[in-house]
C-alpha positions, 0 to 999 in steps of 0.5 A: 482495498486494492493497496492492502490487496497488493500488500497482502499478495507481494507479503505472502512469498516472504512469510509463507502467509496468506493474509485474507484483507476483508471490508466491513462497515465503517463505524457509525456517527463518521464525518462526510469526509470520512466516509468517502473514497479518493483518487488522486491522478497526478498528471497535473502535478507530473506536467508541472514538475516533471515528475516521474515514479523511479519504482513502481509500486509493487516494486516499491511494496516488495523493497519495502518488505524486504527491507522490513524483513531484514530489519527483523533478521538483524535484531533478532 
């Protein structure tokens, strides 16, 4: 929820839009693994590889718009 959150808020200055993200109930019959939330921390993977982000993610989200938007703009 806090991604697409973000998404919607870095999205609204490029499109003049305010995109309103809501929850609803998931649909029935899902599997366990379905129906649980995940949260990754890297600090392993980091300490293992060396492994930094060159962007951060709402840096990331807004090259990814802007370039999205962009792409629209040529073809056009």
């Amino acid at each position: 929820a806090q991604a697409f959150r973000l998404v919607a808020e870095r999205a609204a200055p490029l499109t003049g839009r305010e995109v309103p993200v809501v929850s609803v109930e998931p649909p029935q019959g899902l599997s366990r693994i379905e129906e649980r939330n995940f949260v990754a921390d890297a600090s392993r993977f980091r300490s293992v590889t060396g492994w930094t982000p060159r962007v951060a993610l709402a840096e990331g989200i807004d090259l990814t718009l802007k370039s999205f938007q962009a792409g629209q703009t040529a073809t056009s």
